[in-house]
C-alpha positions as CSV (number, residue, x, y, z in Angstrom):
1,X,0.0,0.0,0.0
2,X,2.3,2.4,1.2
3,X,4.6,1.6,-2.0
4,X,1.5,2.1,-4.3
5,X,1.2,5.9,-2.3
6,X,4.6,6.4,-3.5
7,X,3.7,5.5,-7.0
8,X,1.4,7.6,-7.1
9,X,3.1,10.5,-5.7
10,X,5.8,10.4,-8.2
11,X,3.3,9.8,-10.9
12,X,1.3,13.2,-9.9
13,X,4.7,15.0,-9.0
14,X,6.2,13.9,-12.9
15,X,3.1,15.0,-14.5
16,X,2.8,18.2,-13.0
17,X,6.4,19.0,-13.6
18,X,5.9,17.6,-17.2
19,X,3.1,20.1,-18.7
20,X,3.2,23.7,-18.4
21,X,0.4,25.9,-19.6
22,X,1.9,29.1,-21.1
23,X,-0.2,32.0,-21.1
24,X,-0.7,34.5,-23.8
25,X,1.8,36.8,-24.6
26,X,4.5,35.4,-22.7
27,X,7.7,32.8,-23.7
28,X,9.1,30.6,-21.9
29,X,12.5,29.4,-22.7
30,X,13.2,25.4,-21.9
31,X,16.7,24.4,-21.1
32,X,17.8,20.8,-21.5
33,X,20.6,19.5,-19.2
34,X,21.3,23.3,-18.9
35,X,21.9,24.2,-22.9
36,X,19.1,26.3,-24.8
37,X,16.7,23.8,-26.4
38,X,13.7,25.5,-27.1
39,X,11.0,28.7,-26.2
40,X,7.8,27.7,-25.9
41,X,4.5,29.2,-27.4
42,X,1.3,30.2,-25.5
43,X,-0.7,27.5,-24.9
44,X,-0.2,23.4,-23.3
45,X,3.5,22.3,-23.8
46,X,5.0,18.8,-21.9
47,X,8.7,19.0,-21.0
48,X,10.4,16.1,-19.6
49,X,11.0,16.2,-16.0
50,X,14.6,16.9,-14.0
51,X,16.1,16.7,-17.7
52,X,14.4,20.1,-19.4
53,X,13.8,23.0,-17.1
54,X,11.8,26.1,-18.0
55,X,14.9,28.8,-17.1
56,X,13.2,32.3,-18.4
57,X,10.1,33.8,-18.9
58,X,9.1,36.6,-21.0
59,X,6.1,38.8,-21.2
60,X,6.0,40.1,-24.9
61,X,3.5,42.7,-24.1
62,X,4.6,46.7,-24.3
63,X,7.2,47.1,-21.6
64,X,7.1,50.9,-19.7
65,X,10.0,51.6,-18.0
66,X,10.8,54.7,-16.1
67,X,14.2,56.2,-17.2
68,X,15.2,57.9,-13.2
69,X,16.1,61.1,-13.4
70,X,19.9,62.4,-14.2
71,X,21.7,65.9,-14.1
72,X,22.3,66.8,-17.8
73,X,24.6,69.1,-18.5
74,X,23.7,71.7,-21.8
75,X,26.0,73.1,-24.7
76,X,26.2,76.7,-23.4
77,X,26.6,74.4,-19.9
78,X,23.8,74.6,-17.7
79,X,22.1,71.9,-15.6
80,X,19.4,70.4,-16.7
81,X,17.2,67.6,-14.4
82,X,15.8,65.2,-17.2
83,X,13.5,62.1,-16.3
84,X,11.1,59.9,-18.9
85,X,9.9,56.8,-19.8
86,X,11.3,54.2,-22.0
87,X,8.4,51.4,-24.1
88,X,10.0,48.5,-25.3
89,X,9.4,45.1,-25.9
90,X,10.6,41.7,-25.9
91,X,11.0,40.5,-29.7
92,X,13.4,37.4,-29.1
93,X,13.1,36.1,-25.8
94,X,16.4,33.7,-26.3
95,X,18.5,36.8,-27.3
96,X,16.8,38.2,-24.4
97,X,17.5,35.4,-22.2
98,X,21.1,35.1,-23.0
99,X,22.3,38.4,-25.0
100,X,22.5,40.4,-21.1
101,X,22.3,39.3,-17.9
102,X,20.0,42.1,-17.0
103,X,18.7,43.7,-19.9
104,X,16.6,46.4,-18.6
105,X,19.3,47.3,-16.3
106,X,20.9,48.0,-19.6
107,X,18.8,49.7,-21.4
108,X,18.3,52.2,-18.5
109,X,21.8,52.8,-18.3
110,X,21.9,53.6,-22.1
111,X,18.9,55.6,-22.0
112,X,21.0,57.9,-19.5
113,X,24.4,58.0,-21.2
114,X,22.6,58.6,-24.7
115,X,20.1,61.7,-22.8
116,X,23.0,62.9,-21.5
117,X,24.9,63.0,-24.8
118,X,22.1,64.6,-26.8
119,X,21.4,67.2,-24.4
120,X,24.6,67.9,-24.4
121,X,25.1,69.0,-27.9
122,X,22.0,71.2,-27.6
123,X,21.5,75.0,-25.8
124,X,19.5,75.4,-23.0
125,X,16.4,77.1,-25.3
126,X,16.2,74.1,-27.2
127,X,16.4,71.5,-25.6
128,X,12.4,72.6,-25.0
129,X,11.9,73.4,-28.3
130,X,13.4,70.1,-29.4
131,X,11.7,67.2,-27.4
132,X,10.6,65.3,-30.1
133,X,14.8,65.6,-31.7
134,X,15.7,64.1,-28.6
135,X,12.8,61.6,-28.3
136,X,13.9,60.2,-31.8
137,X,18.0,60.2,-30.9
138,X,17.7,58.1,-27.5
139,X,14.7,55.5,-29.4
140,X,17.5,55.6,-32.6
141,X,20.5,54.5,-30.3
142,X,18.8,52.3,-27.9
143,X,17.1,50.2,-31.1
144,X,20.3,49.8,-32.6
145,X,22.2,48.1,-29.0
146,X,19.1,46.3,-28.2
147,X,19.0,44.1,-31.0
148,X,21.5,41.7,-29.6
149,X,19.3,41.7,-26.4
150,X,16.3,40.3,-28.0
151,X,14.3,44.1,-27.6
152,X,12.8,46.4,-29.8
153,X,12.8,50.0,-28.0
154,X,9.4,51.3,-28.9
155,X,9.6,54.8,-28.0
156,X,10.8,57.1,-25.6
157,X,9.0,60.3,-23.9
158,X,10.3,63.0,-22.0
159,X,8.4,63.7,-18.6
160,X,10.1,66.7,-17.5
161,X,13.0,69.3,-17.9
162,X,13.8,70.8,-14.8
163,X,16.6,74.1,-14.8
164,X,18.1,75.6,-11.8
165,X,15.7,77.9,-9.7
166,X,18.3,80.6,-11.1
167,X,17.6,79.6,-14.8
168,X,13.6,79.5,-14.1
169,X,13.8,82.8,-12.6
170,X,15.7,84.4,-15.8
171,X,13.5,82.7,-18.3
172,X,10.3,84.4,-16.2
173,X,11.8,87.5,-16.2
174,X,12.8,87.1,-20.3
175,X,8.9,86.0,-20.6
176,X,7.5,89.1,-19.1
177,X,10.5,91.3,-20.8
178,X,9.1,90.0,-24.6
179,X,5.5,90.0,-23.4
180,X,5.7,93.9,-21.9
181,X,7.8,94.2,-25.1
182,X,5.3,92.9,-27.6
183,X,2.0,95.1,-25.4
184,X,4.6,98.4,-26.1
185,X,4.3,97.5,-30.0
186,X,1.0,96.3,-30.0
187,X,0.1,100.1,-28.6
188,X,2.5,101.5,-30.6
189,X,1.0,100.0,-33.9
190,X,-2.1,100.7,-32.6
191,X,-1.3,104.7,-32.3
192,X,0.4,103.9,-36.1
193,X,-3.0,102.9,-37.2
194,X,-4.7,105.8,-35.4
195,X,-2.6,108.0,-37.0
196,X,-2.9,106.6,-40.1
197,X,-6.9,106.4,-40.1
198,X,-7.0,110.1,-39.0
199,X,-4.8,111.3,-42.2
200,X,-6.5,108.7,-44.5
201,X,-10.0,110.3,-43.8
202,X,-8.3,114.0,-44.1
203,X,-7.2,113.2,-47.5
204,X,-10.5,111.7,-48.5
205,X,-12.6,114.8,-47.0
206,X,-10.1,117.1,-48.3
207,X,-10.8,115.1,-52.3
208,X,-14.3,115.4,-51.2
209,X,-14.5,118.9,-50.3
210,X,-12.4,120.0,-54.1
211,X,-14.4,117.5,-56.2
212,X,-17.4,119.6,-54.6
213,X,-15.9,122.7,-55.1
214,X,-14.6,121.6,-58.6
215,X,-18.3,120.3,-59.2
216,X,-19.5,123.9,-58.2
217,X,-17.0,125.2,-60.5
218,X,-18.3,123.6,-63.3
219,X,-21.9,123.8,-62.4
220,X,-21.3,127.7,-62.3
221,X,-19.6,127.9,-65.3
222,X,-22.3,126.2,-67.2
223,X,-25.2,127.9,-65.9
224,X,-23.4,131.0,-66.8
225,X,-22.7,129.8,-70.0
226,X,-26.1,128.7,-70.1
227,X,-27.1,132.4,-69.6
228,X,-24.6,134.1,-72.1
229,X,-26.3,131.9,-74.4
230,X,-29.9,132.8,-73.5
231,X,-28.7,136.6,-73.2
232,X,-27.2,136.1,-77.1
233,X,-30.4,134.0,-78.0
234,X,-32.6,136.7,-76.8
235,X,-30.7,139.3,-77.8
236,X,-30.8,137.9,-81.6
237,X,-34.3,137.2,-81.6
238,X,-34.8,140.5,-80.3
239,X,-33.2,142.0,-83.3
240,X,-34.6,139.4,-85.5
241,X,-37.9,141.1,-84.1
242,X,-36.7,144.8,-85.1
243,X,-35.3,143.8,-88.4
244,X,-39.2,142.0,-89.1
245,X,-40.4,145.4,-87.7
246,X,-38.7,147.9,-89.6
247,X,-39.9,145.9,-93.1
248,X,-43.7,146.6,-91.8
249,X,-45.1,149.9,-93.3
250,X,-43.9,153.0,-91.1
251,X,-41.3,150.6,-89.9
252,X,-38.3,153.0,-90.7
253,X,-40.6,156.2,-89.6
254,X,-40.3,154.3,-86.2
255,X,-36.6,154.1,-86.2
256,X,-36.0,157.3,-87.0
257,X,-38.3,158.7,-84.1
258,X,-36.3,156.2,-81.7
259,X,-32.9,157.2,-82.8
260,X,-34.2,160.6,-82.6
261,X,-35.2,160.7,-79.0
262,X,-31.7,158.5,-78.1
263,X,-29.9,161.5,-79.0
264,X,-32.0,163.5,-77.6
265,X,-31.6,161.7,-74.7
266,X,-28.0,161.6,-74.8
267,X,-27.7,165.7,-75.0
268,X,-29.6,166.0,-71.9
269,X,-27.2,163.6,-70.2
270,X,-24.8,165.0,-71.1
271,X,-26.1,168.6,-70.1
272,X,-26.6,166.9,-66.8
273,X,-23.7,165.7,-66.2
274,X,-21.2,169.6,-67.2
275,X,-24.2,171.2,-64.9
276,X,-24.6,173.3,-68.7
277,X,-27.2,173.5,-71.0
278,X,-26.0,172.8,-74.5
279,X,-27.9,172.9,-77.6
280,X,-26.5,172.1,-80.8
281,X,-25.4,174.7,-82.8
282,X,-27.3,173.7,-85.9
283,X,-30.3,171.8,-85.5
284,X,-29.3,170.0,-89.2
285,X,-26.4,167.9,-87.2
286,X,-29.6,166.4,-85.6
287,X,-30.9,165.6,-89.0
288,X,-27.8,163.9,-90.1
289,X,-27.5,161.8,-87.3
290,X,-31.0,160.4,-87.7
291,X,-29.7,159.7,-91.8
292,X,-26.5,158.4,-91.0
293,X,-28.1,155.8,-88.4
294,X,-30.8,155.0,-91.1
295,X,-28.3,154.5,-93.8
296,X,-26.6,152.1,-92.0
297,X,-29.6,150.3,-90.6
298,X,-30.7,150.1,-94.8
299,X,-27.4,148.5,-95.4
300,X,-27.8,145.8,-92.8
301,X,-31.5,145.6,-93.8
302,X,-29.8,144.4,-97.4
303,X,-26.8,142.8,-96.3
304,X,-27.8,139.1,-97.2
């Protein structure tokens, strides 16, 4: 019986230590007689007891791994505190196995010598500008050594830059220098535009005011135009009027009478004019005046 017990014992003890359930996402690597034999898959897998031993396993899910934080020092040398994280993940877990004995210890310790080298070749103002330069140089130079450690660096992301109190307290006062700086031109562009607006509507009132004035110019100039022309209009219909006249019957009788009292008019301005009477000296001067002025109204009368 008690033999039978033992049996049994062994038997349970050799077939749990014979099958191993793998979960997913992970590798185990089996050793034979202590010599790399195999890695096994996700999923049942039977090994053969006190001969084949699983050694490693591996997760090959997305690794993070905080980077701790290091004193960098910058190209125009300042200090710099730099932390981040580094994703990686386990691509060949017998490289990973046997390619480092610790191979996150060494790819923290790269991540730092390669920050540090980076940062270093960069000025204090960039290094902020810059993240995602630096980002891609640690990721570029961690990928390339940890391909003989069976991991693929995935990425690697900045959490903070920290300067000396001294530095933060120059860059605040540099902040509220350009921002004071940039509200003096904003209200000096402002005044600019002011300035600018006042003159702009000067010049236009000014080309209002002459183009109103021209316009009255020219509105005068016609309507007097416009007059001369009615004066001259009227004037020659007037005389059209006399000429018609004088062809009636008693027509010239009428001129003469006109041209007659005209002078006669004329003597008494002038009389009026020297305070003294005069009176022509021969009354036939009167006479020839009235001819003369008919002779040439007969001429113009048959002027064609």
């Amino acid at each position: 019986m008690e033999i039978a017990v033992v049996v049994l014992v062994v038997a349970v003890v050799f077939i749990a230590r014979s099958f191993k359930i793998v979960p997913q996402q992970h590798a185990w690597v089996v050793e034979r007689l202590g010599k790399y034999d195999r890695t096994l898959t996700p999923g049942l897998k039977f090994i053969v007891p006190f001969i084949e031993r699983v050694a490693y396993r591996h997760s090959l899910k997305e690794v993070p791994l905080d980077v701790p934080s290091q004193v960098c020092i910058t190209r125009d040398n300042t200090q710099l505190q730099v932390d981040g994280i580094l994703y990686f993940q386990v691509t060949d877990p017998m490289r990973a196995s046997y390619g480092s004995s610790d191979y996150i210890v060494a790819i923290t310790q790269l991540a730092q010598t390669t920050l540090r080298s980076v940062v270093g070749k960069m000025e204090l103002d960039k290094t902020f500008e810059e993240r995602d330069l630096i980002n891609a140089s640690v990721v570029s130079a961690l990928d390339e050594a940890a391909l003989n450690w069976g991991v693929k660096v995935l990425r690697y992301e900045i959490k903070d830059l920290t300067p000396p109190a001294e530095i933060l307290r120059s860059m605040q006062a540099q902040i509220t220098a350009e921002r004071e700086k940039r509200a003096l031109i904003a209200a000096s562009e402002g005044r600019r535009q002011e300035q600018i607006n006042i003159a702009t509507g000067e010049r236009e009132a000014f080309i209002a005011r002459s183009e109103g004035e021209k316009q009255a110019e020219i509105n005068k100039a016609q309507g007097e135009a416009a007059a001369i022309t009615a004066v001259a209009e009227a004037t020659a219909a007037a005389i059209r009027q006399i000429a018609a006249a004088i062809r009636e019957p008693g027509g010239e009788q009428a001129v003469q009478l006109k041209v007659a009292e005209r002078a006669v008019d004329a003597y008494g301005a002038l009389a009026k004019a020297n305070n003294t009477m005069i009176v022509p000296g021969n009354m036939s001067e009167v006479s020839a005046l009235i001819g003369t002025a008919m002779t040439l109204l007969k001429q113009a009368r048959n002027t064609p």
